[in-house]
Short mmCIF file of the C-alpha atoms (twelve columns), coordinates in Angstrom:
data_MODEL
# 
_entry.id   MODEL 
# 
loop_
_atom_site.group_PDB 
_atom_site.id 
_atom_site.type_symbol 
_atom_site.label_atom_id 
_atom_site.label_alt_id 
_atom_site.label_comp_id 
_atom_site.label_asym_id 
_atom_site.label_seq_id 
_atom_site.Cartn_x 
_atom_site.Cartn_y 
_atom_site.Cartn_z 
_atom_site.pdbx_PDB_model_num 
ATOM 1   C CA . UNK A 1   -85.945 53.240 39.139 1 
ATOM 2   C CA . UNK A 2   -82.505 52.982 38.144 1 
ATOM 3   C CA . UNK A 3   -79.349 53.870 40.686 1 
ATOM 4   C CA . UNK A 4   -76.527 53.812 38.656 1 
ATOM 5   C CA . UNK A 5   -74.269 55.400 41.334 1 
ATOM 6   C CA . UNK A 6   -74.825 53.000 43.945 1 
ATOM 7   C CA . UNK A 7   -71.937 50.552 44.715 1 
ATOM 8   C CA . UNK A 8   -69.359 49.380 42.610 1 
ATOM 9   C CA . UNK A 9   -66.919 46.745 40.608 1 
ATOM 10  C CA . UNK A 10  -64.971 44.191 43.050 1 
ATOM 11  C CA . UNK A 11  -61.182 45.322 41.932 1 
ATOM 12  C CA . UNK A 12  -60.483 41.758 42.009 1 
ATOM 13  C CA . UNK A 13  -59.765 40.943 38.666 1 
ATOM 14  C CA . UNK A 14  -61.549 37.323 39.030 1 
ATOM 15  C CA . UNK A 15  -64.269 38.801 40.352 1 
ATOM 16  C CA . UNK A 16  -65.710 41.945 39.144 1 
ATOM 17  C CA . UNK A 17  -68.763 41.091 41.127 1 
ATOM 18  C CA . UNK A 18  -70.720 44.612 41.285 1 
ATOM 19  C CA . UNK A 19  -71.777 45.141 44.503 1 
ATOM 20  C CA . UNK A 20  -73.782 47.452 46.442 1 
ATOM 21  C CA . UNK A 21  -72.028 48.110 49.117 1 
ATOM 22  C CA . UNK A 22  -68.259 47.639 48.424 1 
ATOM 23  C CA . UNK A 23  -65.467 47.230 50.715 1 
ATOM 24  C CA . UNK A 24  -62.054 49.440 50.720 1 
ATOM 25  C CA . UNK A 25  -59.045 47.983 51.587 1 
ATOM 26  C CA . UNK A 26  -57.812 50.130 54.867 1 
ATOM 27  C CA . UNK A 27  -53.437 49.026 53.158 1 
ATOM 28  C CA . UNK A 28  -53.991 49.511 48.990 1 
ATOM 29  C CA . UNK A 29  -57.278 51.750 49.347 1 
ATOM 30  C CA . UNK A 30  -58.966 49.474 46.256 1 
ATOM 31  C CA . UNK A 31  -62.580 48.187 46.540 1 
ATOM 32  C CA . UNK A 32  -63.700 44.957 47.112 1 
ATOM 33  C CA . UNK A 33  -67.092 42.555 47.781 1 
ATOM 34  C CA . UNK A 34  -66.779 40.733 51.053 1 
ATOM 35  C CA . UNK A 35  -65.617 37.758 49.334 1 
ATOM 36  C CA . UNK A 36  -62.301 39.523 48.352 1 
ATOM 37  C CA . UNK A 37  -61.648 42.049 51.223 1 
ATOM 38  C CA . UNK A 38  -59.427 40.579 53.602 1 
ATOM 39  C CA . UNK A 39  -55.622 41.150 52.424 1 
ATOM 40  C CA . UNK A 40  -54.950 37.061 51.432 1 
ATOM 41  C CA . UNK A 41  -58.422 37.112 49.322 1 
ATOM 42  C CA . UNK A 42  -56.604 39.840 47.346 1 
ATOM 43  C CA . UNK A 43  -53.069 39.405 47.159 1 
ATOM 44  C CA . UNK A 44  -52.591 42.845 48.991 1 
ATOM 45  C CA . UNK A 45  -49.373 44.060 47.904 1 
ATOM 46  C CA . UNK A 46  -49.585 46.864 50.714 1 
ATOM 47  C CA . UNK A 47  -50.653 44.354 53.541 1 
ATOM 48  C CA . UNK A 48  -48.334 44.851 56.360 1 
ATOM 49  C CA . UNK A 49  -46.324 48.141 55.356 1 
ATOM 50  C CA . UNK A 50  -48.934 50.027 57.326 1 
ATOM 51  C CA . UNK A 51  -49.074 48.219 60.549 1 
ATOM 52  C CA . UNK A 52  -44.688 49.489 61.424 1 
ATOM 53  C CA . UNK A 53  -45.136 52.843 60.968 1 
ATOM 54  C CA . UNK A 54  -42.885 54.112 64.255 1 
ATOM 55  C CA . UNK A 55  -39.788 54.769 63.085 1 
ATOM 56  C CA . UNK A 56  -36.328 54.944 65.252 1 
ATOM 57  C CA . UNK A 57  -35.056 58.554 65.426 1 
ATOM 58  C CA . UNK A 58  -31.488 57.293 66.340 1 
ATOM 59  C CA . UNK A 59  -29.437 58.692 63.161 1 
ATOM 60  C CA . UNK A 60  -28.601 55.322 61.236 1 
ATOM 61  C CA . UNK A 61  -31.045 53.061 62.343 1 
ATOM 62  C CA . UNK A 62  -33.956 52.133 60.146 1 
ATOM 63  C CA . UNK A 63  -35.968 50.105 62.463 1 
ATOM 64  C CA . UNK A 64  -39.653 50.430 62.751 1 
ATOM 65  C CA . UNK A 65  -42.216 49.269 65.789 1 
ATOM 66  C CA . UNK A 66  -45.520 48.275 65.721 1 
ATOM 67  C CA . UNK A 67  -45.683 50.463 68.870 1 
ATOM 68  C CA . UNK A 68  -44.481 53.518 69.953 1 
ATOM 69  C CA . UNK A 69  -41.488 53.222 71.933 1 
ATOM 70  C CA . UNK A 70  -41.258 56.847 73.882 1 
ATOM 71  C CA . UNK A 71  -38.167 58.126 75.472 1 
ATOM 72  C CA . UNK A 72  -39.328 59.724 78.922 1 
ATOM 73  C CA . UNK A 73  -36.652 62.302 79.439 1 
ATOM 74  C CA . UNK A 74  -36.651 63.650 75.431 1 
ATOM 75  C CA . UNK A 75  -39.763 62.414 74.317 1 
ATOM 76  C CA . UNK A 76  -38.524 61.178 71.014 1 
ATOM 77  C CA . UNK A 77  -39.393 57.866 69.448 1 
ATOM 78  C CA . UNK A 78  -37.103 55.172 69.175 1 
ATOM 79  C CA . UNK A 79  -36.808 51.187 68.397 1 
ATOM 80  C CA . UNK A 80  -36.364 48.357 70.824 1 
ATOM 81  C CA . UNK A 81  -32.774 48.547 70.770 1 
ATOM 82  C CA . UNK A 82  -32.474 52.110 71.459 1 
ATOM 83  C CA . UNK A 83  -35.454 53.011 73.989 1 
ATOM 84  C CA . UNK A 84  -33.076 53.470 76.713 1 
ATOM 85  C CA . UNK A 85  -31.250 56.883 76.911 1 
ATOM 86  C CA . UNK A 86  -27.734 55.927 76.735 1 
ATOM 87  C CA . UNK A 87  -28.578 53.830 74.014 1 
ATOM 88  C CA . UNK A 88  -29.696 56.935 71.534 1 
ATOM 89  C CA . UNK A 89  -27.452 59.563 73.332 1 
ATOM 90  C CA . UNK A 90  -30.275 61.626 74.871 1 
ATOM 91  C CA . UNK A 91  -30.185 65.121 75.518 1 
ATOM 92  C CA . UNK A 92  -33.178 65.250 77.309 1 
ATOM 93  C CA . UNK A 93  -35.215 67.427 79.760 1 
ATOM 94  C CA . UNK A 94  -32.645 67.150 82.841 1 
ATOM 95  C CA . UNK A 95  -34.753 66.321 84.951 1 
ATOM 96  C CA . UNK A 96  -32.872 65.535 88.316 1 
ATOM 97  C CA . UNK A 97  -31.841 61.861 89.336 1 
ATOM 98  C CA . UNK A 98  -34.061 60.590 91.372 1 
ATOM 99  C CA . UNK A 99  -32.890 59.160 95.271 1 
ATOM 100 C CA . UNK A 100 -32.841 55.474 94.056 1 
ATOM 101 C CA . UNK A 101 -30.960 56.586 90.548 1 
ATOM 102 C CA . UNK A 102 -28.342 59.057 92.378 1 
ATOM 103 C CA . UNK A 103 -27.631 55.586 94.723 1 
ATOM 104 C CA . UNK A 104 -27.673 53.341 91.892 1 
ATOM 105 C CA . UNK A 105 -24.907 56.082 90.258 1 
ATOM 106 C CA . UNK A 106 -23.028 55.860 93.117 1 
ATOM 107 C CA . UNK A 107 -23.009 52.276 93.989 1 
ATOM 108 C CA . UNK A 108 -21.693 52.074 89.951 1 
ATOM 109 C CA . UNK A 109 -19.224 54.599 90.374 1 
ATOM 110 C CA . UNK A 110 -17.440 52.633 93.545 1 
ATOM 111 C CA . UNK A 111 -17.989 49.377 91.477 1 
ATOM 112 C CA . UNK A 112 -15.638 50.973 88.471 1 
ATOM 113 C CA . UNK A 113 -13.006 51.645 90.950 1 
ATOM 114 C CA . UNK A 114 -12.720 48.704 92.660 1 
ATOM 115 C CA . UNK A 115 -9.653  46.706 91.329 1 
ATOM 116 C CA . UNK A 116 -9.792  43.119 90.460 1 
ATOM 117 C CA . UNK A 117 -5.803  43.473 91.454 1 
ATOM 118 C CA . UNK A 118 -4.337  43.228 95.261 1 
ATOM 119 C CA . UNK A 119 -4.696  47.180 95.242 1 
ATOM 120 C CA . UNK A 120 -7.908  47.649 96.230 1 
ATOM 121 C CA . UNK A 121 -10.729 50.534 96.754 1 
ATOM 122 C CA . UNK A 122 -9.102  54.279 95.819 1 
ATOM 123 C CA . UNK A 123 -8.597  56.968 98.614 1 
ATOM 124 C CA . UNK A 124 -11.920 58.484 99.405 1 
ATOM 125 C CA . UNK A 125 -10.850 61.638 98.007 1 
ATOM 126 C CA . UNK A 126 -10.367 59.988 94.141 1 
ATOM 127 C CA . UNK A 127 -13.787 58.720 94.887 1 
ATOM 128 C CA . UNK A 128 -15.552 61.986 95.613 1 
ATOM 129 C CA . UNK A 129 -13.770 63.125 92.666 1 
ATOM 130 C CA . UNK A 130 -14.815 61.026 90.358 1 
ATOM 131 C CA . UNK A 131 -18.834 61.701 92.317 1 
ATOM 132 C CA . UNK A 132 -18.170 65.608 91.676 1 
ATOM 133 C CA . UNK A 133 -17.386 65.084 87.946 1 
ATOM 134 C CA . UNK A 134 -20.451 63.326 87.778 1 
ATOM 135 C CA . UNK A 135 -22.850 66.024 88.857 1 
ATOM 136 C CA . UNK A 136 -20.609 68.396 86.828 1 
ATOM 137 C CA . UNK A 137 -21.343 66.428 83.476 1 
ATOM 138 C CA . UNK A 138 -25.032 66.303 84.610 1 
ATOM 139 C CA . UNK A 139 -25.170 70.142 85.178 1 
ATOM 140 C CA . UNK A 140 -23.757 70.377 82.031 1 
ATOM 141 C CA . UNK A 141 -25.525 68.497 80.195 1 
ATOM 142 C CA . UNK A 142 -29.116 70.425 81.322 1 
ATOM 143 C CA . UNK A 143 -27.846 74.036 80.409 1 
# 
């Protein structure tokens, strides 16, 4: 008894072994016999293309991970160089700053006035200013 539809042709030009149960490539989708499956045994011209498939969403950047790389306030996927929210301008879900964050803000915030000059620290009242147009940008931001 015959079973002509069992198995199939290595695509492996060399080769050509028929063989009953053939392999397919997961990166070109061709067929192959064990001897010829693995991407090097067959000159795979789709070997690696699969394997960086996450691609940035910053506008501009073409940069693909092997992993995702989530944002946790917008959820979007981005490179390496832009996983951090400042780095891909995130509008994200406005979630409020944390205890630790707000005092890491604030601890920045008196660090950008202090002068490298004689002059010294700003009036307290500049200083709540510039604290107040802080929570304004972040209230504006989340509407």
């Amino acid at each position: 008894m015959e079973l002509p539809d069992l198995g199939g042709p290595c695509s492996e030009p060399a080769c050509r072994r028929w063989d009953f149960l053939p392999l397919k490539c997961d990166a070109c989708g061709e067929v192959f016999c064990k001897d010829h499956i693995r991407y090097d045994d067959h000159k795979c011209r789709s070997a690696y293309k699969k394997i960086f498939t996450n691609k940035c969403l910053k506008p501009g950047c073409k940069r693909k991970e092997l992993i995702k790389v989530v944002c946790e306030e917008c959820n979007g996927n981005f490179c390496i160089k832009h996983r951090h929210p400042l780095d891909h301008d995130c509008k994200g879900s406005c979630r409020p700053i944390s205890k630790a964050g707000y005092a890491a803000l604030m601890r920045a915030s008196e660090t950008a006035f202090k002068s490298t000059g004689a002059i010294g620290m700003p009036s307290n009242g500049r200083l709540q200013h510039y604290r107040n147009k802080l929570k304004d940008e972040k209230s504006q931001r989340c509407r």
